[in-house]
MIDRENTI-670951 format. One record per residue: residue number from 1; residue in three letters; x, y, z of N, C-alpha, C in turn. Coordinates in pm, 1 decimal, always signed. Each point is the difference from the previous one (the first is absolute). Example, Ala and Ser with C-alpha at 12.3 -4.5 7.8 and 13.67 -1.06 7.14 Angstrom:
<pt><pos>1</pos><code>Ala</code><n_east>+1319.0</n_east><n_north>-569.0</n_north><n_up>+780.0</n_up><ca_east>-89.0</ca_east><ca_north>+119.0</ca_north><ca_up>+0.0</ca_up><c_east>+90.0</c_east><c_north>+120.0</c_north><c_up>+0.0</c_up></pt>
<pt><pos>2</pos><code>Ser</code><n_east>-35.0</n_east><n_north>+105.0</n_north><n_up>-72.0</n_up><ca_east>+82.0</ca_east><ca_north>+119.0</ca_north><ca_up>+6.0</ca_up><c_east>-77.0</c_east><c_north>+109.0</c_north><c_up>+73.0</c_up></pt>
This chain:
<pt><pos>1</pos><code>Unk</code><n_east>-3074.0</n_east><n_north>-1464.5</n_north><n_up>-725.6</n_up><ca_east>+3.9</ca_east><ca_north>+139.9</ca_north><ca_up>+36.5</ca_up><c_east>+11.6</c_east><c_north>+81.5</c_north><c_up>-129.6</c_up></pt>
<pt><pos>2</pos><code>Unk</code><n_east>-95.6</n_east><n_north>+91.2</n_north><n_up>-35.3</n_up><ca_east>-24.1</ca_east><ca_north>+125.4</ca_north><ca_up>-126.6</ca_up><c_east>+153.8</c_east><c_north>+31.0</c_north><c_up>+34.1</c_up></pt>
<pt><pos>3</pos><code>Unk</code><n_east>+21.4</n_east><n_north>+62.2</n_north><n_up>-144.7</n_up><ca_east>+124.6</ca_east><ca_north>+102.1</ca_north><ca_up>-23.0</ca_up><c_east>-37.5</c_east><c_north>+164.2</c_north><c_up>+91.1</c_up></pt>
<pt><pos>4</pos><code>Unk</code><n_east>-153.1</n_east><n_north>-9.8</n_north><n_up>+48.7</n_up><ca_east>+3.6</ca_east><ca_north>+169.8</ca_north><ca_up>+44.6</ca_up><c_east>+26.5</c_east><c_north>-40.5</c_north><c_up>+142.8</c_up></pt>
<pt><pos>5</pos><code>Unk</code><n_east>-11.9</n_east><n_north>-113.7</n_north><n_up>+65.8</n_up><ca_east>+10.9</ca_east><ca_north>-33.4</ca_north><ca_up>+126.8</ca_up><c_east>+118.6</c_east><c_north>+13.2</c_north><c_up>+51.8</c_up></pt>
<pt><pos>6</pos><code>Unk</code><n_east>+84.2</n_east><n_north>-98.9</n_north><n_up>-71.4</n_up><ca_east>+149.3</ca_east><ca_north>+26.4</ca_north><ca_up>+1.6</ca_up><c_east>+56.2</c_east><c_north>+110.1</c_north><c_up>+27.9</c_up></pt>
<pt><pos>7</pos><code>Unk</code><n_east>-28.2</n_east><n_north>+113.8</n_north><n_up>-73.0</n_up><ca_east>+27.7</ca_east><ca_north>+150.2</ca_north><ca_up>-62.2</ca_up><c_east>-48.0</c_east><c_north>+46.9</c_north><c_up>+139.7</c_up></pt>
<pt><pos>8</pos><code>Unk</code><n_east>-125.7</n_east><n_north>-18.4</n_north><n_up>+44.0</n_up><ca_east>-53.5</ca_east><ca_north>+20.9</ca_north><ca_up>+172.0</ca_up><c_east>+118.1</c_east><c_north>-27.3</c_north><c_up>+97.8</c_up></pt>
<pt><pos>9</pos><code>Unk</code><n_east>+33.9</n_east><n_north>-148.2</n_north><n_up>+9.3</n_up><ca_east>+66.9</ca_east><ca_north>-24.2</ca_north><ca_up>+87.1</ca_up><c_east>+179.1</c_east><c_north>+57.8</c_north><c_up>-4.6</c_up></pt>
<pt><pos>10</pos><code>Unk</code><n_east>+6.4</n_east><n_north>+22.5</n_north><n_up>-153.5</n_up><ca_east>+166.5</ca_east><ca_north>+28.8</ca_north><ca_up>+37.1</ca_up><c_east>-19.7</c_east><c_north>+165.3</c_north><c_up>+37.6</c_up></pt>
<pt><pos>11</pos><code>Unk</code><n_east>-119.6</n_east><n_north>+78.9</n_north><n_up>-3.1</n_up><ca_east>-16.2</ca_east><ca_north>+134.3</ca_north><ca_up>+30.7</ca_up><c_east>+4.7</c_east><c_north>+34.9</c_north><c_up>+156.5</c_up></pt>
<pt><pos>12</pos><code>Unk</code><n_east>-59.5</n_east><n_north>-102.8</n_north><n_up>+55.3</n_up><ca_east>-26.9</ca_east><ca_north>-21.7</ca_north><ca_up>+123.7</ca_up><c_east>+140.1</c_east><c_north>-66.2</c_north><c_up>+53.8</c_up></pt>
<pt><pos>13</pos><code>Unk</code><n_east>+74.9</n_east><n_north>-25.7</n_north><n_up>-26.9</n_up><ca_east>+131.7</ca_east><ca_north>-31.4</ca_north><ca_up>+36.1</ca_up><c_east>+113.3</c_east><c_north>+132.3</c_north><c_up>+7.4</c_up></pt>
<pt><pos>14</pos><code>Unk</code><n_east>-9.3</n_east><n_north>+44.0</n_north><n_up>-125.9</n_up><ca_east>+48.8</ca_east><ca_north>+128.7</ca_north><ca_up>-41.6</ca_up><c_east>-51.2</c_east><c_north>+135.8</c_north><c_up>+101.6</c_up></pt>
<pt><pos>15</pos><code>Unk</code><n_east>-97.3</n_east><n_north>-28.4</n_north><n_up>+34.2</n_up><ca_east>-34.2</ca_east><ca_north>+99.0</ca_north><ca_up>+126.2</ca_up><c_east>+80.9</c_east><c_north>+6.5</c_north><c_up>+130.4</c_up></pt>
<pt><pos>16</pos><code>Unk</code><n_east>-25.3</n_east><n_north>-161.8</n_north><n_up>+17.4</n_up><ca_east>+137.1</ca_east><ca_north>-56.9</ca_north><ca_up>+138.5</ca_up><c_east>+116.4</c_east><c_north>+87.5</c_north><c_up>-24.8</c_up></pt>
<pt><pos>17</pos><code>Unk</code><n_east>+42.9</n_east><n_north>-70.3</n_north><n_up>-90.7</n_up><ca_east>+202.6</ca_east><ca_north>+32.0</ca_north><ca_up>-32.0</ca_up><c_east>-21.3</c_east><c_north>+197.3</c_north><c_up>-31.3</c_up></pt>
<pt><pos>18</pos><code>Unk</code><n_east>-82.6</n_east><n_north>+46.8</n_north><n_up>-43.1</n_up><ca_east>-16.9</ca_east><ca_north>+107.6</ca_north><ca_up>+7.7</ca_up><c_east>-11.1</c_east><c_north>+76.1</c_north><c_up>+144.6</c_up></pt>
<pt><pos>19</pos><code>Unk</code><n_east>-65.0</n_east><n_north>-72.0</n_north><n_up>+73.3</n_up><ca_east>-28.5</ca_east><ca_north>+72.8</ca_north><ca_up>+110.3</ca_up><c_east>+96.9</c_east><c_north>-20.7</c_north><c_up>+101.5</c_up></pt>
<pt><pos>20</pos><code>Unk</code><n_east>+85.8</n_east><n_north>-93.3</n_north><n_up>-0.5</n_up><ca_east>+110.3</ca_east><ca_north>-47.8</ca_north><ca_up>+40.5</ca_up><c_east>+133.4</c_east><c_north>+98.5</c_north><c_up>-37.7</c_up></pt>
<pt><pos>21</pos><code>Unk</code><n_east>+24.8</n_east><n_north>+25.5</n_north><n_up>-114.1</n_up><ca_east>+66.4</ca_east><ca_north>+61.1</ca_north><ca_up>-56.4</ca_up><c_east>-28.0</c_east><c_north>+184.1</c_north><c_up>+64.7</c_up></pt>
<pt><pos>22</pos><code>Unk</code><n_east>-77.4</n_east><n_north>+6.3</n_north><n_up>+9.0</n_up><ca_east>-55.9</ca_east><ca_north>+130.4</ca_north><ca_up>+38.3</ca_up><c_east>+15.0</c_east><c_north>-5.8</c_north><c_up>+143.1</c_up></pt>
<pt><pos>23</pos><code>Unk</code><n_east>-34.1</n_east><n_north>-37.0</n_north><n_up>+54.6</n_up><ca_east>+21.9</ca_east><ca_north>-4.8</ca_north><ca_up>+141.3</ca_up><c_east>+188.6</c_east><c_north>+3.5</c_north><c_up>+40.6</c_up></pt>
<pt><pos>24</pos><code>Unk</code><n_east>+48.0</n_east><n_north>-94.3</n_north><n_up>-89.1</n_up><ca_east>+131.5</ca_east><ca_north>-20.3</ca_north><ca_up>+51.9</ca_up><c_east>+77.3</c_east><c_north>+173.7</c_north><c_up>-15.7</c_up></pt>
<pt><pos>25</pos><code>Unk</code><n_east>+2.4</n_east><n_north>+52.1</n_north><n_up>-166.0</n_up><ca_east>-3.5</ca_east><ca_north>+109.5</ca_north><ca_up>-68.2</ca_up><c_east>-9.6</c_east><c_north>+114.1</c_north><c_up>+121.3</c_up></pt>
<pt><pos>26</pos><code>Unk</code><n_east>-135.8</n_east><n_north>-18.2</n_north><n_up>+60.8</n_up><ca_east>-7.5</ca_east><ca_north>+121.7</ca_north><ca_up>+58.9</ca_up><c_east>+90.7</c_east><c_north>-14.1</c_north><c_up>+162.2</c_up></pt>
<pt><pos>27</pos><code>Unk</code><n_east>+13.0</n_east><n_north>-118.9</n_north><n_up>+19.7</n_up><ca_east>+74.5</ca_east><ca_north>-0.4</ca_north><ca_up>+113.2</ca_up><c_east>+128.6</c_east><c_north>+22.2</c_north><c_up>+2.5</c_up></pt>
<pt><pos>28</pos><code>Unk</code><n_east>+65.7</n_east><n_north>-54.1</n_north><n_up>-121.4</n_up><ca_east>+164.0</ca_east><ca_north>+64.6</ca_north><ca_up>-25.3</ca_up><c_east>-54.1</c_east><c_north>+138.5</c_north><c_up>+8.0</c_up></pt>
<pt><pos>29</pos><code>Unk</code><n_east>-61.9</n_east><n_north>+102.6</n_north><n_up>-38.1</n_up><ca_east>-1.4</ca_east><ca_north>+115.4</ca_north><ca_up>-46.3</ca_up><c_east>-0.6</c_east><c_north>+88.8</c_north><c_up>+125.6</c_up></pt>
<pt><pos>30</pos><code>Unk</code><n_east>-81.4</n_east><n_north>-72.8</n_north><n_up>+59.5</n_up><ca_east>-35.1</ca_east><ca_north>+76.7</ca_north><ca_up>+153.1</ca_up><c_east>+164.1</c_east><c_north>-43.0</c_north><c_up>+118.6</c_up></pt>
<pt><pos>31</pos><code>Unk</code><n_east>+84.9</n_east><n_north>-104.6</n_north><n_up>-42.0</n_up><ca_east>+87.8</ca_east><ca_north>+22.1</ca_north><ca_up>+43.6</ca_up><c_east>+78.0</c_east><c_north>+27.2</c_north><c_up>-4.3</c_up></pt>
<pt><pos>32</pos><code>Unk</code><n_east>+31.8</n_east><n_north>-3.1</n_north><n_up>-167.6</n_up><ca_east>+74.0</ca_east><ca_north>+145.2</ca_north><ca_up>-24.2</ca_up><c_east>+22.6</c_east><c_north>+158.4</c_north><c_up>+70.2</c_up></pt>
<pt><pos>33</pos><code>Unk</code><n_east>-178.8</n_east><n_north>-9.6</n_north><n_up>-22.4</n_up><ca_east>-41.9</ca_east><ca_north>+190.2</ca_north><ca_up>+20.6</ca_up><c_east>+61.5</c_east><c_north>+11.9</c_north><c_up>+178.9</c_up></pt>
<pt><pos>34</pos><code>Unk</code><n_east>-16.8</n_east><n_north>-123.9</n_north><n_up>+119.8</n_up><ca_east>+69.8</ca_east><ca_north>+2.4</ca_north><ca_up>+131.0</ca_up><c_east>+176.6</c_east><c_north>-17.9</c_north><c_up>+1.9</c_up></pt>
<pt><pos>35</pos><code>Unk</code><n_east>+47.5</n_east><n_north>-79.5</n_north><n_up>-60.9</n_up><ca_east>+135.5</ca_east><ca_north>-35.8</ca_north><ca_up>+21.7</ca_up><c_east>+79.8</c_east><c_north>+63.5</c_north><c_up>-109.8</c_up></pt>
<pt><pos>36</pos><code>Unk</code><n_east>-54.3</n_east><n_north>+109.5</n_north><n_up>-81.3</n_up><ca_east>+85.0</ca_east><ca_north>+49.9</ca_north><ca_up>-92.7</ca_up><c_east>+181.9</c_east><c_north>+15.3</c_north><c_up>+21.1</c_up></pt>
<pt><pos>37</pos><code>Unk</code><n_east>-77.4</n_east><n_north>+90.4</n_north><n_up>+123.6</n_up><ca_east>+180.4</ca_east><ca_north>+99.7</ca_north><ca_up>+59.7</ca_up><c_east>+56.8</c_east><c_north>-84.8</c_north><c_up>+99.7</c_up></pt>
<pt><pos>38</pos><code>Unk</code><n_east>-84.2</n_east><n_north>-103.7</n_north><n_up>+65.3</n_up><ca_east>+113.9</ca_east><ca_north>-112.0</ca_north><ca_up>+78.2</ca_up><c_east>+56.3</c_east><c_north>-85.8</c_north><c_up>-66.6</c_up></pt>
<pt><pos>39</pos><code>Unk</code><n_east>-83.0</n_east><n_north>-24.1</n_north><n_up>-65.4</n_up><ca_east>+40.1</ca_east><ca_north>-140.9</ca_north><ca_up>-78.9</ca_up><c_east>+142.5</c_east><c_north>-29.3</c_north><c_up>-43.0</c_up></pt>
<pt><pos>40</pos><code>Unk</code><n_east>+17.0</n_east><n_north>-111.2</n_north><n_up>+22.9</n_up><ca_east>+184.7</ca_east><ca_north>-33.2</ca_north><ca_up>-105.2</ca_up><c_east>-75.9</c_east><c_north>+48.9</c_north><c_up>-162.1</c_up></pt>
<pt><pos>41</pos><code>Unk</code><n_east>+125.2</n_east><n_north>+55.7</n_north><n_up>-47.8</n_up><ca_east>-24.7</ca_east><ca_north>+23.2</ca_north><ca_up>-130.3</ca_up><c_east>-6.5</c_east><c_north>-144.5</c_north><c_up>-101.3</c_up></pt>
<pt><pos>42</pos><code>Unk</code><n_east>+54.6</n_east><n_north>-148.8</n_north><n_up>+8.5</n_up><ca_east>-32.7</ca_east><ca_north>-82.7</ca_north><ca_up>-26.9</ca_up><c_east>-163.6</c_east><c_north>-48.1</c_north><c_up>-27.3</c_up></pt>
<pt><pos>43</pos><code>Unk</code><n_east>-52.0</n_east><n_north>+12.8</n_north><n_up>+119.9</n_up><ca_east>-140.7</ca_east><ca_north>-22.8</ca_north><ca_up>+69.0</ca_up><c_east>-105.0</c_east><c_north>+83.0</c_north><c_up>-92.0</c_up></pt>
<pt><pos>44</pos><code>Unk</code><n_east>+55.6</n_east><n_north>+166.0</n_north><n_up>-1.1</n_up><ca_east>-122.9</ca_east><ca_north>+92.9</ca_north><ca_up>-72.5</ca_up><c_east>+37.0</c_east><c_north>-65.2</c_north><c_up>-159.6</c_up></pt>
<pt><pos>45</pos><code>Unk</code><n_east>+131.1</n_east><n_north>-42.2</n_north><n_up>-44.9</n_up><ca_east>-19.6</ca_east><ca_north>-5.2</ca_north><ca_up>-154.8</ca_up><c_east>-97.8</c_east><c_north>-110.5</c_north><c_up>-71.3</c_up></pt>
<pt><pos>46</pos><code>Unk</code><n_east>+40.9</n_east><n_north>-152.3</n_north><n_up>+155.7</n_up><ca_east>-52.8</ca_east><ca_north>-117.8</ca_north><ca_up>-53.4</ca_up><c_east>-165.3</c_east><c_north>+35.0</c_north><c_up>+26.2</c_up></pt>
<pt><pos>47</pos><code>Unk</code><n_east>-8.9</n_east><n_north>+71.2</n_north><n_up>+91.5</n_up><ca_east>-174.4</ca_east><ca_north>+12.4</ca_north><ca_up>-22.6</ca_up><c_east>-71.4</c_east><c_north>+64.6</c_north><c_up>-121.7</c_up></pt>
<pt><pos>48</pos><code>Unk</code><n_east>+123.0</n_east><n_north>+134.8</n_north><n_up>-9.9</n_up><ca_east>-45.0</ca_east><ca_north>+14.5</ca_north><ca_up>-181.3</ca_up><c_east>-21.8</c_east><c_north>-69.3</c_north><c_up>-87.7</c_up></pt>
<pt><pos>49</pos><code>Unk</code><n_east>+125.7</n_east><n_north>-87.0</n_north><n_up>+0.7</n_up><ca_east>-64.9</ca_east><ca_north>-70.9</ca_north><ca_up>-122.0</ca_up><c_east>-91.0</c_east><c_north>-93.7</c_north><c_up>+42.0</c_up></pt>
<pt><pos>50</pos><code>Unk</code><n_east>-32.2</n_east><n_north>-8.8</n_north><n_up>+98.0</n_up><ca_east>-131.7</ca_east><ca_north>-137.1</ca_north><ca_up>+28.7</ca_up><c_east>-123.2</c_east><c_north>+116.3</c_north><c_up>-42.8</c_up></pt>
<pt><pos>51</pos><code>Unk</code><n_east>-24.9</n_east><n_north>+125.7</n_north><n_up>+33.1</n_up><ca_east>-133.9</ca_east><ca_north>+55.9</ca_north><ca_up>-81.7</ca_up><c_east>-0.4</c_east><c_north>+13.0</c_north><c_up>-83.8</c_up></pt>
<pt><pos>52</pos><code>Unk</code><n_east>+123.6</n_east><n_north>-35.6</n_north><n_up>-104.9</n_up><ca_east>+18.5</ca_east><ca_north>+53.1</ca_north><ca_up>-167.2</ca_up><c_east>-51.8</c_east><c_north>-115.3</c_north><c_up>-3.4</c_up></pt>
<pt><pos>53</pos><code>Unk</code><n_east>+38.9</n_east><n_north>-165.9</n_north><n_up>+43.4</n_up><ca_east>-65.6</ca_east><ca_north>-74.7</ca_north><ca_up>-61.6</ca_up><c_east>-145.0</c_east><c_north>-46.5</c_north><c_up>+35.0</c_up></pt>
<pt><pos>54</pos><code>Unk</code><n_east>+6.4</n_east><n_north>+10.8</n_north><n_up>+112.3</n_up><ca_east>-174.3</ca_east><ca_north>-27.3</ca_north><ca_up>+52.2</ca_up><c_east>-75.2</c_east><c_north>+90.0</c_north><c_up>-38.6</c_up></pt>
<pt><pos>55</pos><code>Unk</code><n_east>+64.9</n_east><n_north>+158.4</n_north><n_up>-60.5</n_up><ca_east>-130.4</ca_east><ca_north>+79.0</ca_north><ca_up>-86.9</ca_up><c_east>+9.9</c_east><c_north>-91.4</c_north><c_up>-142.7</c_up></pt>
<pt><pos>56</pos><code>Unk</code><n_east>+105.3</n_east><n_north>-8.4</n_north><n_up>-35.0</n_up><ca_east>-10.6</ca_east><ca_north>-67.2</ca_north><ca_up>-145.0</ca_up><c_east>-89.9</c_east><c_north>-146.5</c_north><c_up>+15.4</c_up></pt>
<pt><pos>57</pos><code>Unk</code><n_east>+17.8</n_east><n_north>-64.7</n_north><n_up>+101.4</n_up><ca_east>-86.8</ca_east><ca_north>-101.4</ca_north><ca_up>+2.9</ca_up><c_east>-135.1</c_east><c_north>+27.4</c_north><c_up>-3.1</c_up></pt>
<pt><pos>58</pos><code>Unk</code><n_east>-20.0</n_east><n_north>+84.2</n_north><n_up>+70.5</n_up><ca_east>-182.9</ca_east><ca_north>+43.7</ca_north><ca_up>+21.7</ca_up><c_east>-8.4</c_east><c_north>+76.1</c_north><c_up>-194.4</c_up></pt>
<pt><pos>59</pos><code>Unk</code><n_east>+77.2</n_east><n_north>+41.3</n_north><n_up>-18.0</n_up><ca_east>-27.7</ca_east><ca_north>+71.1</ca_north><ca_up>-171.9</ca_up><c_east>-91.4</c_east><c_north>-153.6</c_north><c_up>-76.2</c_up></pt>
<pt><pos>60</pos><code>Unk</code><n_east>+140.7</n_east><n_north>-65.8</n_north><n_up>+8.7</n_up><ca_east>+7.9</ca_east><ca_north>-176.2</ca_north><ca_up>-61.3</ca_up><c_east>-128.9</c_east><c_north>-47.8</c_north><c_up>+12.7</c_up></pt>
<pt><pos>61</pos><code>Unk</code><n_east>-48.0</n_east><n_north>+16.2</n_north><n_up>+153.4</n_up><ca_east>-132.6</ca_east><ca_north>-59.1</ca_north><ca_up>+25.5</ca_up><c_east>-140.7</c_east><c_north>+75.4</c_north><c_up>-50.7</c_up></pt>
<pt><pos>62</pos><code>Unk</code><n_east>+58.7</n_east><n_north>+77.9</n_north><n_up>-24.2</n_up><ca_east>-105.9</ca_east><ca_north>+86.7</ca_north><ca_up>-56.6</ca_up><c_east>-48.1</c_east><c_north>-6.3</c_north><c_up>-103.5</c_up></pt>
<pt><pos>63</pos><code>Unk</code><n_east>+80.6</n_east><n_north>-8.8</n_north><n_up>-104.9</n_up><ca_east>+11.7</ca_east><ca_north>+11.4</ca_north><ca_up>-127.9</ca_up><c_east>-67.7</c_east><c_north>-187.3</c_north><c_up>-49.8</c_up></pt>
<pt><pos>64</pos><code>Unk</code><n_east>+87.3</n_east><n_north>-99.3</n_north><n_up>+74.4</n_up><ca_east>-94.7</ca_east><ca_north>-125.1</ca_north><ca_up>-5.5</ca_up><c_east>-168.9</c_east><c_north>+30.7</c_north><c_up>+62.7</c_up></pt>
<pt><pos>65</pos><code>Unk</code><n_east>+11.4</n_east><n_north>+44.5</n_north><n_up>+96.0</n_up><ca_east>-171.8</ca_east><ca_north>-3.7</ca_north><ca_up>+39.0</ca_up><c_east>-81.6</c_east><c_north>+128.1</c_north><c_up>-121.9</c_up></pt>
<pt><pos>66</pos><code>Unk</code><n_east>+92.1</n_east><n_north>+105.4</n_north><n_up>-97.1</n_up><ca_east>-109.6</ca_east><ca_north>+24.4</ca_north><ca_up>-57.9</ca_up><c_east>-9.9</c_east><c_north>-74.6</c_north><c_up>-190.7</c_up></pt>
<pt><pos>67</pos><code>Unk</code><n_east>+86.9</n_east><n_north>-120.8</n_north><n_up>+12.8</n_up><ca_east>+11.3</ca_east><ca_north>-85.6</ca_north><ca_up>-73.5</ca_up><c_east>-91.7</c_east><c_north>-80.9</c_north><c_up>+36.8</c_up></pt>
<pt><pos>68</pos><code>Unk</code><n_east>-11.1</n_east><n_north>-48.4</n_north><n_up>+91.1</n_up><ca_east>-147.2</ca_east><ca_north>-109.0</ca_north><ca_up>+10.1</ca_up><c_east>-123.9</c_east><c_north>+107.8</c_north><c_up>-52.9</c_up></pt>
<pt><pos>69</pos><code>Unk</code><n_east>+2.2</n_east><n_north>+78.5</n_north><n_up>+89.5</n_up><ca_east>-71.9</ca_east><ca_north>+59.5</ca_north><ca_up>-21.0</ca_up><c_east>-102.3</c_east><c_north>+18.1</c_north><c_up>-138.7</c_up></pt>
<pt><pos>70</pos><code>Unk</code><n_east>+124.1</n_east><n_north>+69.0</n_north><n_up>-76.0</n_up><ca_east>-22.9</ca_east><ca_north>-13.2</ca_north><ca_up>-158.0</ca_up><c_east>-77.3</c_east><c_north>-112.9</c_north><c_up>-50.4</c_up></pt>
<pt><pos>71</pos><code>Unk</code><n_east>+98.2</n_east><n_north>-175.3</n_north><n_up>+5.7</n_up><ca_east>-32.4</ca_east><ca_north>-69.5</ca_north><ca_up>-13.8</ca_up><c_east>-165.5</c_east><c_north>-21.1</c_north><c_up>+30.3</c_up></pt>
<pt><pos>72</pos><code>Unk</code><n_east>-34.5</n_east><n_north>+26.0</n_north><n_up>+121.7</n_up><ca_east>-92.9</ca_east><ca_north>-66.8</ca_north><ca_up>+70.2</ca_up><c_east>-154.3</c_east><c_north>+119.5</c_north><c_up>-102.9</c_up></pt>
<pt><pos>73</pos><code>Unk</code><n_east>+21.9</n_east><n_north>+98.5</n_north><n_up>-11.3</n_up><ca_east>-53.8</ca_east><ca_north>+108.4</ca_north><ca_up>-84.1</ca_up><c_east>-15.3</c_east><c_north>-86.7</c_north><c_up>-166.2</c_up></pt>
<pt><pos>74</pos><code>Unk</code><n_east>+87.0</n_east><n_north>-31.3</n_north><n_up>-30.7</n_up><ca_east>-14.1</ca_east><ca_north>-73.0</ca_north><ca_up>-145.5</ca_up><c_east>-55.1</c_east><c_north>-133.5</c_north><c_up>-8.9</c_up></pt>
<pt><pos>75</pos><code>Unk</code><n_east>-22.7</n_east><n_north>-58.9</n_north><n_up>+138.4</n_up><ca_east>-113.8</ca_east><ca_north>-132.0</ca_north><ca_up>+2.1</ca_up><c_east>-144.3</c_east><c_north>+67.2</c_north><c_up>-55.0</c_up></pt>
């Protein structure tokens, strides 16, 4: 398997966990935006920080997919 193939396939992976990540992201967000004012205050903080890190994860993933990227540009 070429070094640009590779670079293919871990991009195409990076899409998954991306789109995964995004999906999850927007679903804390949207239940936030419903259960704000019922919610236990426990409940609204731990979901905060689950979008601080699942946005930071999607950043993470990002920043690797425009690293292949690069890479795959300098073949």
């Amino acid at each position: 398997m070429s070094k640009a193939d590779r670079i293919k396939e871990a991009l195409g992976w990076l899409k998954v966990v991306f789109a995964a990540l995004v999906a999850v992201d927007v679903a804390l967000i949207a239940w936030l935006a419903q259960n704000f004012q019922g919610a236990e205050n426990v409940l609204v903080i731990l979901a905060l920080v689950a979008v601080v890190f699942t946005t930071g994860a999607i950043v993470g993933v990002n920043h690797a997919a425009y690293r292949r990227i690069s890479e795959l540009e300098n073949l």
